[in-house]
N, C-alpha and C positions, 0 to 999 in steps of 0.2 A: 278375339277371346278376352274375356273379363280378367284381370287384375288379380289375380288372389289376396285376398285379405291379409296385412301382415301380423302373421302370427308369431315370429319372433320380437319382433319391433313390440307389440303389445303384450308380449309376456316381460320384455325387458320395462315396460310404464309398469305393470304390476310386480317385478321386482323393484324399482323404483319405487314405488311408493311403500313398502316395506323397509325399504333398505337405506334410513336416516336416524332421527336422533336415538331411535331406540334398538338401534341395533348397537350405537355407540354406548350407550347408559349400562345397556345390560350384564357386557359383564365386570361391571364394575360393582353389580350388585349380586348377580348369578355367581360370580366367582366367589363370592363372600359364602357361598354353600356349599362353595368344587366343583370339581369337571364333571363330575360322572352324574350328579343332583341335574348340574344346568344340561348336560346334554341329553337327559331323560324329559324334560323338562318340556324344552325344544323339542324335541321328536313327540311327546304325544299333543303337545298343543298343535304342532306343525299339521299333523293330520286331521286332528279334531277343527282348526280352521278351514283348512282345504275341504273337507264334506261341507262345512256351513259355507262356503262362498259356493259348491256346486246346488246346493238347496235354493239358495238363492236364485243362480243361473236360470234352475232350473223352471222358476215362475217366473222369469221375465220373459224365458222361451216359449212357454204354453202360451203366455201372455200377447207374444207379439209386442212389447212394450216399446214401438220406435223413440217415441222422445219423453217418456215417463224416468223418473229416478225412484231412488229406495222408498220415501215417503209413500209412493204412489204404490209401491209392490206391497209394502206393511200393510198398509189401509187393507187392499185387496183381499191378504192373507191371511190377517190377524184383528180386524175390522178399525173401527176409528183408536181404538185402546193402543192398538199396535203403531197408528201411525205417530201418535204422542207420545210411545214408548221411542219409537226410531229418532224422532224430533229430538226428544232429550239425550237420547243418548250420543246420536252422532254427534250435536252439539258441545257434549262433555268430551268427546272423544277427539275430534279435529281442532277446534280451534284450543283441546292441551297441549295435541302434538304440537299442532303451527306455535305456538309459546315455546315449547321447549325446542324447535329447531331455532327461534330465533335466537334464544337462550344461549344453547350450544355454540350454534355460528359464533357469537359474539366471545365465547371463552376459549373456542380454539384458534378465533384469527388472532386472540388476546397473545394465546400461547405461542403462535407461528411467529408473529412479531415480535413479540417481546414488548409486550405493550399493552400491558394488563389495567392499567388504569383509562384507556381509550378504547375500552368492551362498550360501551353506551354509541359512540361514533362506529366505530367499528360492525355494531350491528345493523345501525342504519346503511352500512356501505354495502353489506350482505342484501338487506333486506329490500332496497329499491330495485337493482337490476334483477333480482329473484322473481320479484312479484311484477316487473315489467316482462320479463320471455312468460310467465303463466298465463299475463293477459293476450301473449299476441297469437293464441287459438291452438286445436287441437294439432297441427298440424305441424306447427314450430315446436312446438312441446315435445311431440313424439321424434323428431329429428335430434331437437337439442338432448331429451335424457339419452338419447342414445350414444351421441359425443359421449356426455358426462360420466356414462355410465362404464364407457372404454376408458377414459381416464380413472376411475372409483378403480374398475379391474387392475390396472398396471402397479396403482399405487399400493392397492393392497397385497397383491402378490410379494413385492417389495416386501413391505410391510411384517408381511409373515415369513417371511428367508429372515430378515434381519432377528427377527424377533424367536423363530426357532434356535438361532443359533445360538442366543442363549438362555434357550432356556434349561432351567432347573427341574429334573422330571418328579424329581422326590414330589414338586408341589403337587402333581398331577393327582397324588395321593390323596391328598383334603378333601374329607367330606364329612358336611353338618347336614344332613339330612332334615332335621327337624326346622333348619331357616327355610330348606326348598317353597314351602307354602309361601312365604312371604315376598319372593322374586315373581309367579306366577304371570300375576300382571304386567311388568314390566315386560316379560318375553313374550306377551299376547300385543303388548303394543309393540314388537320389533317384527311383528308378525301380518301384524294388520293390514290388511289391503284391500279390504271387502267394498271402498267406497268405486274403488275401478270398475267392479263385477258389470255395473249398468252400463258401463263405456265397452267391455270388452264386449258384450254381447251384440250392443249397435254396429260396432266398429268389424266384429269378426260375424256379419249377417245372421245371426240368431244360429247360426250351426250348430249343433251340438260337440260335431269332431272337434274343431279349430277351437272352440272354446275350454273344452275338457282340458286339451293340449297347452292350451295358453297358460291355464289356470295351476296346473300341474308346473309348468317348467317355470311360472312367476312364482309358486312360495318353495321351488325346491331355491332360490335364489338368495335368500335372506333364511334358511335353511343351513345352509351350506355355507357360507360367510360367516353367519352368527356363529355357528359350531367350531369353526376354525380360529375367530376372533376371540372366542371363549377362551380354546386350548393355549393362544397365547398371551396370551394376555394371566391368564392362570399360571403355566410356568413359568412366564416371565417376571410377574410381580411378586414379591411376597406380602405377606398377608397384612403385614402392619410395620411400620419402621419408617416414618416419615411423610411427607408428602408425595415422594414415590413408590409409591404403594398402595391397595385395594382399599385397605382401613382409609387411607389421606383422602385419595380420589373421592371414596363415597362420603367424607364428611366436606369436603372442598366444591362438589357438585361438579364435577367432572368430566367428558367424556373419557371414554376409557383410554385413546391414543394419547391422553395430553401426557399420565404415569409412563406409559409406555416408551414415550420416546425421549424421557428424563432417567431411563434405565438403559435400555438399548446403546450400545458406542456401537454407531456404524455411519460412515459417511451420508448425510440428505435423511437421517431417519424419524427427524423433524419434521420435515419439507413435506414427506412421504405419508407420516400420519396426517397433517395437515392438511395436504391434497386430499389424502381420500373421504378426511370426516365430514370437507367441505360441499366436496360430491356426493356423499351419501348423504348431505342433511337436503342442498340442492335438487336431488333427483326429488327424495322422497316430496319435498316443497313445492314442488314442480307437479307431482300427483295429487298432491293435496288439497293442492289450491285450485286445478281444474274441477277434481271431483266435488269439492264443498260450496265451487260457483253453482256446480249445474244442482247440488239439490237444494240452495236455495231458486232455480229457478223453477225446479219441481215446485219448492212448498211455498213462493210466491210468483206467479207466474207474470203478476204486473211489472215487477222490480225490471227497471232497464237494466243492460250491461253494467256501466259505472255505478249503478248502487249496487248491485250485487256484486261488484269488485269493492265496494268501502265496505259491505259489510260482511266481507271474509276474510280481508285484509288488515284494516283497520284496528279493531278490536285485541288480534294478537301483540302488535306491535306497541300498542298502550301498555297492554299489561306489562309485559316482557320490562319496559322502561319501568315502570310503577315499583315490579318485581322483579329482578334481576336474578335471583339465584336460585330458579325455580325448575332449573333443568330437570333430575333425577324425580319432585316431585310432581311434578308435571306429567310426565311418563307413566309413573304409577297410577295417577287418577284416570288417564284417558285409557290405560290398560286396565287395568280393574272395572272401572265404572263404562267408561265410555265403549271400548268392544268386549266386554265382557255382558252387556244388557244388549247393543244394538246387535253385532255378530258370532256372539253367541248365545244366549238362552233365545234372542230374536227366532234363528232360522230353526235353532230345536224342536221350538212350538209350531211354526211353518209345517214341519215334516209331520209335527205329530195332528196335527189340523189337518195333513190329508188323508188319513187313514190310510196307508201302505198296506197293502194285502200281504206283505212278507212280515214275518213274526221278527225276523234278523235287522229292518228297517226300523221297524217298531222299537226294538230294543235299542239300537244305537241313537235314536230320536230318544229316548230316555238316559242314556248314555250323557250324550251331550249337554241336554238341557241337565242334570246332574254335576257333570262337570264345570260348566259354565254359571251355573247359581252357586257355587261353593266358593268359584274365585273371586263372584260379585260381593256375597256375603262376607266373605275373608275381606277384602280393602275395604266395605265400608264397616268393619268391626275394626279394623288399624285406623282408618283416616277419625274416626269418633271417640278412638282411645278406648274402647271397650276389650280389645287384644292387642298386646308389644309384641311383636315376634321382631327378637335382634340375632345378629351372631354370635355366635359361643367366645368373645371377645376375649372374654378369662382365660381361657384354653386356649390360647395360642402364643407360642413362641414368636420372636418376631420375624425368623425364614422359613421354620418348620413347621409341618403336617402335626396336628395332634400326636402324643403318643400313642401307639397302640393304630396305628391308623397307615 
């Protein structure tokens, strides 16, 4: 009898690859609008992605597409326009994230250490054995996130005991509604995981079940973390007062654990955020950099293995040196720009290119692409200076909730 395909192993690569630097970034910037802003936030992007990675699926399945990637499914869907839109976009998209993991990495071993001024070595210490277990095949990949991803579990459970205990519920309170627009992207990138789609399909035999399933139980994953990382990280910090705090962290560029566990008094709660920001930026590192080999070998099919490893690898790890404190904005570009063009307004138009006989289809296919062109348009009217949207910085006390709130 055949093997069945593993469907948990490959929904945990597609929690993986969501579940890094931008699950860490986010509520350092989400909390900056409150709990109830960011977990509305999360909850309809959460779904509004989850349909655009099953659109996707769902042409590579008609497709049959054994060793084709996303380039090759655009071109198909959306003609050559579409494949130059994916080209750029992923491009904006992966190699921001891969920048802000190596970012990250480098400021939380800073933090774990105590050894803030050796973030430059310290990244390169992340960044060699990372991108050595990405090159040694799909196979090691899928074993090792899954270690990583049982360790990421244990730490953050910790994590959140410690940090529930103390927190302050009054903060739970806050909420600026009018910054929520300006987080959008950021929680599209702690969300992203659409570059898997093409792997989960070969990997899980074009089925439909095993896929739906997979794809389901990978973004309830970074769903379900982000929301609870949110909630503590929000009671636990207040709003401005220092460098231990939402305000400090998001002008210091931050992951959200470093505030958190310069607040928290509980024995290892250092240790603990550390462990986990390092596995959550790993895993996702680990997804990113298999999925971004295989579409350049989609979209150059001559590149042997070792160039198409210099040239996914490479590039990141410049920048990051070049630019070092480019975490938080990093995250925003590849959230805004890079899956806000490739996976989402991408697969919107997919849906609406095949003329769905349901009028309910039709409508959420405008839906999306609605959705998705507003958050595109929003970052690049910030990144161009054309719109500021900041926090009600004024209005706030330095522990407490607005009044009246």
């Amino acid at each position: 009898m055949a093997q069945r395909p593993p469907v948990v192993s490959t929904a945990l690569l597609i929690g993986g690859a969501a579940v890094g630097a931008g699950i860490l970034g986010m509520p350092v910037q989400t909390g900056l609008s409150g709990l109830l802003p960011s977990l509305l936030g999360l909850a309809v992007l959460s779904a509004a992605l989850w349909a655009n990675a099953w659109i996707m699926a769902e042409g590579l399945i008609r497709r049959g597409a054994d060793q084709q990637d996303l380039a090759w499914l655009f071109h198909q869907e959306l003609g050559p326009g579409g494949r130059w839109l994916t080209v750029a976009g992923y491009l904006v998209n992966y190699y921001g994230v891969m920048v802000a993991y190596l970012a990250g990495a480098g400021a939380v071993l800073g933090a774990l250490l105590g050894w803030e001024a050796g973030r430059p070595l310290l990244t390169l210490g992340f960044f060699l054995p990372a991108t050595a277990l990405a090159l040694f095949g799909v196979a090691v990949v899928l074993r090792g996130n899954a270690f990583f991803m049982l360790i990421l579990g244990v730490s953050f459970a910790y994590l959140l005991w410690a940090a529930w205990r103390g927190m302050e519920p009054q903060r739970l309170a806050y909420a600026d509604w009018s910054y929520l627009p300006s987080v959008m992207p950021i929680i599209m990138c702690s969300l992203a995981f659409h570059n898997m789609v093409p792997f989960t399909c070969r990997n899980l035999g074009f089925r439909r079940g095993p896929i739906l399933l997979a794809l389901g139980l990978g973004v309830l994953i970074p769903l379900v973390l982000g929301g609870l990382l949110t909630m503590a990280v929000v009671g636990g910090l207040p709003l401005s007062g220092g460098d231990a705090s939402l305000w400090g962290a998001f002008q210091a560029d931050q992951p959200a654990t470093v505030p958190l566990a310069k607040v928290i008094k509980a024995p290892g709660i250092s240790t603990a955020g550390g462990v986990f920001s390092i596995c959550a930026i790993l895993t996702s590192y680990l997804a990113v950099g298999t999925g971004l080999m295989g579409f350049w070998r989609d979209l150059w099919p001559a590149a042997g293995r070792w160039t198409r490893a210099a040239i996914t690898f490479a590039p990141p790890v410049l920048v990051v040196y070049l630019y070092p404190n480019l975490f938080l904005q990093a995250l925003d570009m590849a959230g805004g720009l890079g899956v806000g063009l490739v996976f989402g307004i991408g697969p919107a138009l997919m849906l609406l290119r095949r003329r769905p006989a349901s009028p309910w289809l039709r409508l959420a296919g405008w839906a999306l692409l609605a959705l998705f062109a507003g958050v595109v348009a929003l970052e690049l009217a910030q990144e161009t200076g054309w719109l500021a949207l900041r926090p009600a910085v004024e209005n706030w006390t330095s522990y407490q909730p607005r009044s009246g709130q």
